[in-house]
MIROKE-640116 format. One record per residue: residue number from 1; y, z, x of N, C-alpha, C, O in turn. Coordinates in steps of 0.02 Angstrom, whole numbers, plus 50000, padded with zeros to 5 digits. Layout:
N
{pt NUM, {Y, Z, X}, {Y, Z, X}, {Y, Z, X}, {Y, Z, X}}
...
//
This chain:
103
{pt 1, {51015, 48969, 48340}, {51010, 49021, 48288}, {51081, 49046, 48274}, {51128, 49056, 48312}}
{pt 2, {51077, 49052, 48216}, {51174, 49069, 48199}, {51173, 49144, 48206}, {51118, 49166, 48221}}
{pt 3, {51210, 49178, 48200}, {51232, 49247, 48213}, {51207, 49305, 48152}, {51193, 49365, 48148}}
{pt 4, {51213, 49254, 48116}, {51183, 49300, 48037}, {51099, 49292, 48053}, {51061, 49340, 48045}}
{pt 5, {51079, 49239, 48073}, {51003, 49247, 48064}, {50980, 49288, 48129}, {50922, 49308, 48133}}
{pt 6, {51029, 49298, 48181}, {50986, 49348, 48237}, {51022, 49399, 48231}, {51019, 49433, 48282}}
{pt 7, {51068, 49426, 48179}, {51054, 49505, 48175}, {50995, 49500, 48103}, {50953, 49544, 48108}}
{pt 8, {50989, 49470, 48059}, {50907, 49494, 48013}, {50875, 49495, 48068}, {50854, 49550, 48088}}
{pt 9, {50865, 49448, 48097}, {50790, 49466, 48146}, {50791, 49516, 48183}, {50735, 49534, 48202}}
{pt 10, {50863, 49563, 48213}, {50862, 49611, 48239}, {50838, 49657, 48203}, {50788, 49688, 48220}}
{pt 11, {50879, 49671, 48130}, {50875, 49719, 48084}, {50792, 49734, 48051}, {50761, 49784, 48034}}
{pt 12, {50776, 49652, 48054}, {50693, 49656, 48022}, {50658, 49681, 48052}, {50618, 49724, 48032}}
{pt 13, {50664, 49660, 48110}, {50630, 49703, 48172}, {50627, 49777, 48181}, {50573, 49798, 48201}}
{pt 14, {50669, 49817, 48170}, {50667, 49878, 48188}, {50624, 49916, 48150}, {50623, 49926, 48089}}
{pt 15, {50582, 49938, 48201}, {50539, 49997, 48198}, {50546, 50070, 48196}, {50529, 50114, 48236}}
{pt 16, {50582, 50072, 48124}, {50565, 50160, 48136}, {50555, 50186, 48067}, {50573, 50159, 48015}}
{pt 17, {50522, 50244, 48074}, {50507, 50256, 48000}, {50524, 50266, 47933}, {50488, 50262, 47883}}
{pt 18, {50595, 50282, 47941}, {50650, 50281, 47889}, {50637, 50208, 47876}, {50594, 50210, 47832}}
{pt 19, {50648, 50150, 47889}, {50657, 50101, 47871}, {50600, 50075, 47838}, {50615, 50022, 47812}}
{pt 20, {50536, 50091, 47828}, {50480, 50077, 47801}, {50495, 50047, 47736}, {50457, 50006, 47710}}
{pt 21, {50533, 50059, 47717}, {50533, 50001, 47617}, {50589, 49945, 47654}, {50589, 49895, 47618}}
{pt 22, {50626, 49936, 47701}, {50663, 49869, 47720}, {50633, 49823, 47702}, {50574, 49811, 47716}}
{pt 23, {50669, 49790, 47669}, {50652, 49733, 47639}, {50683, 49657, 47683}, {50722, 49668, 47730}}
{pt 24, {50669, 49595, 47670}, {50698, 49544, 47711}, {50790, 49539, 47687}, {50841, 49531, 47721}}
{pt 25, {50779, 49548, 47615}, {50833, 49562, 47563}, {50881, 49600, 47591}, {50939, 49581, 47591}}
{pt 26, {50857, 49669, 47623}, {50917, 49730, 47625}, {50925, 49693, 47710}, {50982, 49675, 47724}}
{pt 27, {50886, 49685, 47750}, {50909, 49642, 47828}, {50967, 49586, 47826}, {51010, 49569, 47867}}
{pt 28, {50952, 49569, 47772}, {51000, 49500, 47765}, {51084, 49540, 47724}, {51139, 49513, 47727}}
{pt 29, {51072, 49600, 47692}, {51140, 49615, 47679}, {51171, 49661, 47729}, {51233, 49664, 47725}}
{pt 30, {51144, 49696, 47775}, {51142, 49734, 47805}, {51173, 49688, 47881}, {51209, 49715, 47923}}
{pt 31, {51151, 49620, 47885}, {51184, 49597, 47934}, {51243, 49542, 47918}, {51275, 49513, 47961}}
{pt 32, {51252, 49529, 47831}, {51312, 49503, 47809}, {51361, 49570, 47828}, {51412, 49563, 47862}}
{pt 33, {51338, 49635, 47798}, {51405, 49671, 47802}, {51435, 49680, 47882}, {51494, 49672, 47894}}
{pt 34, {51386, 49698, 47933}, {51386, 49687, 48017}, {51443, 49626, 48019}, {51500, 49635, 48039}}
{pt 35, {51432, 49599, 48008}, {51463, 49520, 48017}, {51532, 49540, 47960}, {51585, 49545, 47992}}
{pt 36, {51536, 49545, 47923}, {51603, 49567, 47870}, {51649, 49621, 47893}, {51707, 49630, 47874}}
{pt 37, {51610, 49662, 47942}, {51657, 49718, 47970}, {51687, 49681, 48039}, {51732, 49718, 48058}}
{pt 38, {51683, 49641, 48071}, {51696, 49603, 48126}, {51659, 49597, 48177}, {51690, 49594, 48230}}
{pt 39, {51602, 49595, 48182}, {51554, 49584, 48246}, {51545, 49523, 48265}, {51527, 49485, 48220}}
{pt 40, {51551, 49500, 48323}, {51549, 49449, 48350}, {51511, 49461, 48421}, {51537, 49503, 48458}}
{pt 41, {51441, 49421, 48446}, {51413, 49426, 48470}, {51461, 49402, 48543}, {51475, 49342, 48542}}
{pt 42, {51479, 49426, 48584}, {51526, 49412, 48663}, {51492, 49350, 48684}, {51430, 49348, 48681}}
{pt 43, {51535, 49284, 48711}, {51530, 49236, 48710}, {51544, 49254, 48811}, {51588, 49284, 48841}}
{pt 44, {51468, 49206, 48838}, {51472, 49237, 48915}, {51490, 49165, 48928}, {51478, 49120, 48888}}
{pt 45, {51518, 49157, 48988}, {51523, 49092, 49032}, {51493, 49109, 49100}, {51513, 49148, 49143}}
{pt 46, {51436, 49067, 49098}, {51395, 49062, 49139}, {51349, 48991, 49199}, {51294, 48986, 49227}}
{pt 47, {51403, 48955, 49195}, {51407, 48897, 49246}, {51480, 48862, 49264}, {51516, 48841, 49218}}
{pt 48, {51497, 48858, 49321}, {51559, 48832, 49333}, {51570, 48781, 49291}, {51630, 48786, 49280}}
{pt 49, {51553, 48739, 49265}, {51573, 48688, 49223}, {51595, 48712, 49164}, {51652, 48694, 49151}}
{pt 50, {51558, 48762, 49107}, {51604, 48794, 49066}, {51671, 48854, 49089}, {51721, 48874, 49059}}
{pt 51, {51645, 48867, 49146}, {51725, 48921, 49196}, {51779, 48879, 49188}, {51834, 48905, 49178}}
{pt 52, {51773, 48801, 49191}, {51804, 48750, 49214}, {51842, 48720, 49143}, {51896, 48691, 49139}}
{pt 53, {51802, 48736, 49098}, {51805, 48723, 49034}, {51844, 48763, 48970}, {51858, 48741, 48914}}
{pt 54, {51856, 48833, 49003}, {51876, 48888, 48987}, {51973, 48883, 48985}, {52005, 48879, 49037}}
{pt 55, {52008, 48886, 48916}, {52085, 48886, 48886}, {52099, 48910, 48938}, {52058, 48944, 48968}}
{pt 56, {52162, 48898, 48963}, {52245, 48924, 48979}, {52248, 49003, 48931}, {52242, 48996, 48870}}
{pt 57, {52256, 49067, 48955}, {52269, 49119, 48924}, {52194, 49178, 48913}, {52199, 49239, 48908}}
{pt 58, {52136, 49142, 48912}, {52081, 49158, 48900}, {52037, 49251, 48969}, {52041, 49261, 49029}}
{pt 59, {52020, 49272, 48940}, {52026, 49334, 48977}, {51949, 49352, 48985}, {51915, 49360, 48935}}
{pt 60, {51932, 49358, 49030}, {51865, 49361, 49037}, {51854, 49447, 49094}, {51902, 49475, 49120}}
{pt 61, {51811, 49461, 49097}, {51756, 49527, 49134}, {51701, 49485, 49162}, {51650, 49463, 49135}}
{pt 62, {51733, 49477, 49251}, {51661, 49435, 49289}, {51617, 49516, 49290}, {51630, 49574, 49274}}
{pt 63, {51546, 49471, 49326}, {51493, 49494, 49347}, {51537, 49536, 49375}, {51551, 49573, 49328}}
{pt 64, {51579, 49560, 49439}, {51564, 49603, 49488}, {51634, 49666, 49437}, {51638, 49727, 49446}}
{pt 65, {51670, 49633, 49397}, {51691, 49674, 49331}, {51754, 49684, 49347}, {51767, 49742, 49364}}
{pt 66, {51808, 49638, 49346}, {51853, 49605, 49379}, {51890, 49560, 49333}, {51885, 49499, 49337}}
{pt 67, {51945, 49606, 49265}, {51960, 49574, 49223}, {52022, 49537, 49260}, {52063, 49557, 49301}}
{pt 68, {52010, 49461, 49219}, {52048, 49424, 49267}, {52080, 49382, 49190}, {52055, 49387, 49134}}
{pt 69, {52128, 49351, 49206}, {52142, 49275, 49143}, {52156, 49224, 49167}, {52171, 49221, 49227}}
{pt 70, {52154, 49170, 49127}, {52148, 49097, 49160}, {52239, 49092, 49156}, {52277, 49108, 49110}}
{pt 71, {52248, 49072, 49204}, {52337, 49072, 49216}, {52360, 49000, 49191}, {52396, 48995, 49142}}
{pt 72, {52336, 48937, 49231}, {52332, 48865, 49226}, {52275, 48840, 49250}, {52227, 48867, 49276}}
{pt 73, {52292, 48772, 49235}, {52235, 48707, 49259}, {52191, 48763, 49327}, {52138, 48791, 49316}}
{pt 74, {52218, 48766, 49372}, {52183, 48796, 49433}, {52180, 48860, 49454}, {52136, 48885, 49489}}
{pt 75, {52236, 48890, 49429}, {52229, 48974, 49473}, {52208, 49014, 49377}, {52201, 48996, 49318}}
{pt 76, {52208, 49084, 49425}, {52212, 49150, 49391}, {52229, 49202, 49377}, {52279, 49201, 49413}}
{pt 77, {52231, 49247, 49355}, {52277, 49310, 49393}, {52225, 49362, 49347}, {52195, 49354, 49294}}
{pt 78, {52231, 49416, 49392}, {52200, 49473, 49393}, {52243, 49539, 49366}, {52292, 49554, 49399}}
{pt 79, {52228, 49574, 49312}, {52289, 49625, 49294}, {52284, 49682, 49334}, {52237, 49722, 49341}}
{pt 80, {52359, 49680, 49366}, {52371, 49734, 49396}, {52393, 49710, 49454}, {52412, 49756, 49489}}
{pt 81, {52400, 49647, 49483}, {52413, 49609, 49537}, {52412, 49545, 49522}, {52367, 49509, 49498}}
{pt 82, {52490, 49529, 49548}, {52516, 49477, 49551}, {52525, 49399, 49549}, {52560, 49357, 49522}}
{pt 83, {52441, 49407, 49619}, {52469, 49337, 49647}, {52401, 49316, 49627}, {52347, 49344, 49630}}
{pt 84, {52417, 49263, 49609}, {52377, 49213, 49578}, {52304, 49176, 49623}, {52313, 49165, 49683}}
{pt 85, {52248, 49163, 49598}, {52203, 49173, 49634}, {52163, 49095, 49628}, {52174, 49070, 49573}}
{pt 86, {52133, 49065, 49659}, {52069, 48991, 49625}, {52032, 49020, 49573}, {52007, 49073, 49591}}
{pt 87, {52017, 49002, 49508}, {52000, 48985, 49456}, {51933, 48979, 49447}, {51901, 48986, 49395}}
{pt 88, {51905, 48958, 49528}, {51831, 48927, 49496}, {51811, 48982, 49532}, {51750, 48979, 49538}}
{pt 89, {51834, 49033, 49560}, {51781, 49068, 49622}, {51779, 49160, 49576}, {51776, 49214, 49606}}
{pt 90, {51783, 49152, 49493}, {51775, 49189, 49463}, {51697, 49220, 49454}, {51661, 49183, 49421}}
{pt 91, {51670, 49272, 49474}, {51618, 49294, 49504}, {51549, 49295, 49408}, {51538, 49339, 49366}}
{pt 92, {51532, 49242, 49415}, {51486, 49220, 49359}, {51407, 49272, 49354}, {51369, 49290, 49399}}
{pt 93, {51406, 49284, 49281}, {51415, 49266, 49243}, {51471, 49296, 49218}, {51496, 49328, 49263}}
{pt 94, {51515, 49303, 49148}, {51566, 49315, 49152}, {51599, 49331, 49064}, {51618, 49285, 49028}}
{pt 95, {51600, 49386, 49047}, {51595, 49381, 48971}, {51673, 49388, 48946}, {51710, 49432, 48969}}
{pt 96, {51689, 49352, 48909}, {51750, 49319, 48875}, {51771, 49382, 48823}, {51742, 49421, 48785}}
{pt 97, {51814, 49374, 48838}, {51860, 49463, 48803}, {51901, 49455, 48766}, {51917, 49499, 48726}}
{pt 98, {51935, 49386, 48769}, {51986, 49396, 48727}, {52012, 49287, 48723}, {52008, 49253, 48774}}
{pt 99, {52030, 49262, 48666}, {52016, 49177, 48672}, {52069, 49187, 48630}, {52061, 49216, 48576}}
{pt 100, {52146, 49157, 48655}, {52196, 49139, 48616}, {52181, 49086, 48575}, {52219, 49084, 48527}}
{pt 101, {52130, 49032, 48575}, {52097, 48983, 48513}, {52059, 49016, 48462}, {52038, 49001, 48406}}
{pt 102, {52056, 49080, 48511}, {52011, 49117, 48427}, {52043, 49160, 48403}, {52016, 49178, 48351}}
{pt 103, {52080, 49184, 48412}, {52139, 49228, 48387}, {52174, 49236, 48321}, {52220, 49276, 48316}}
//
């Protein structure tokens, strides 16, 4: 499902009484403009093989909430300290904060 069609289905969805004349029409502009102001649904990494898979520079918030960035091929580093850490033992699942390829 692309990003535009699961915020309508969010937007269609909502139940409350103000919204009673929503139309499929006003859901669908209502989550173009969502999407036109910059929303981007957080992209999680959630199996070592995509951890593994994850850019040089890339900045992620593990599970235990432990912003860390991918340093190289193997280590990491953690802001606020130094020394560089293994790469794969980043505490999953793990939501992606910031992607110098998407930049």
């Amino acid at each position: 499902m692309t990003a535009r069609a699961e915020l309508v289905d969010l937007v269609w969805n909502v139940e409350a009484p103000s919204l009673a004349v929503l139309t499929l029409r006003d859901a669908e502009a209502i989550a173009d403009a969502i999407l036109a102001a910059g929303y981007r649904k957080p992209r999680v990494v959630t199996t070592a093989m995509e951890l593994e898979a994850v850019p040089r520079g890339v900045v992620l918030r593990s599970k235990a909430g432990t912003i860390a960035a991918r340093f190289d091929a193997v280590n990491g580093v953690v802001f606020g300290d130094d020394r560089p850490f293994p790469w794969g033992i980043v505490d999953l699942p793990a939501v992606v904060l910031y992607d110098p390829t998407e930049a």
